[in-house]
C-alpha positions as CSV (number, residue, x, y, z in Angstrom):
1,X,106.6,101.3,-62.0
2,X,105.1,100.2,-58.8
3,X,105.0,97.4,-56.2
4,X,102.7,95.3,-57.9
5,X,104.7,95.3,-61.3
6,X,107.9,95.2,-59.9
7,X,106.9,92.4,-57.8
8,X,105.4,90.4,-61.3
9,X,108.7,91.0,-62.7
10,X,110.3,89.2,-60.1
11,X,108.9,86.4,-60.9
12,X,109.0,86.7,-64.7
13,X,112.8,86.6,-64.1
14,X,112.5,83.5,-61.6
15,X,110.3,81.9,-64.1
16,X,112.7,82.4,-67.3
17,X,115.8,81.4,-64.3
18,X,114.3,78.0,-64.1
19,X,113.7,77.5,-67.6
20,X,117.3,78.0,-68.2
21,X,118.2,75.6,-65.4
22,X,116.6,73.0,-67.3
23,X,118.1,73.4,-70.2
24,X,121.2,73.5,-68.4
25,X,120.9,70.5,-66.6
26,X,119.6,68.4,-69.5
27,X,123.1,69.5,-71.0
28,X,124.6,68.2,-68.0
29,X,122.6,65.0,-68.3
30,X,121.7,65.1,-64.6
31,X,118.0,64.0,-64.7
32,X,117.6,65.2,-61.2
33,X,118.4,68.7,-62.1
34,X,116.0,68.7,-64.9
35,X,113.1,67.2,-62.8
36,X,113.9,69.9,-59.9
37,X,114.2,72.8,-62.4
38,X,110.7,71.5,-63.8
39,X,108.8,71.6,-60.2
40,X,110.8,74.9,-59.5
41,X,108.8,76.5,-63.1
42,X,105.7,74.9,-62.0
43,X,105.6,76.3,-58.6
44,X,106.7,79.7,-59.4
45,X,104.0,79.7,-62.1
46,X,101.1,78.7,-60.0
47,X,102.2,81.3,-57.2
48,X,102.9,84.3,-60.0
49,X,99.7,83.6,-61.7
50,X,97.8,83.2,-57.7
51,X,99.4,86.6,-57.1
52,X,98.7,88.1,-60.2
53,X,95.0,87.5,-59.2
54,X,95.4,88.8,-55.9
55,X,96.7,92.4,-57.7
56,X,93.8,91.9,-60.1
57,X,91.4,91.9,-57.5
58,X,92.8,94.7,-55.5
59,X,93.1,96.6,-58.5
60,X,96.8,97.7,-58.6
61,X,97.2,96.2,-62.1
């Protein structure tokens, strides 16, 4: 495996880690947690998917 795939794994696993977060804190019925574990997904989707370009481009994927 290299860098570059073991890099997008990391943030597979920080992606599915916020998704559970939100679950979890719509369980707790903290609305807070939900809306922070939300813009946490969104942000560590939009930089994954920036980087995954950035691979792309350089051709290690």
């Amino acid at each position: 495996m290299n860098k570059a795939k073991a890099v997008m794994f990391i943030f597979a696993v920080a992606a599915m880690l916020s998704m559970i977060s939100i679950g979890y804190a719509i369980a707790a019925k903290t609305i807070l947690g939900a809306f922070a574990g939300i813009v946490a997904l969104c942000a560590v989707m939009f930089i994954g998917f920036k980087i995954k370009r950035k691979f792309r481009e350089q051709g290690l994927l």
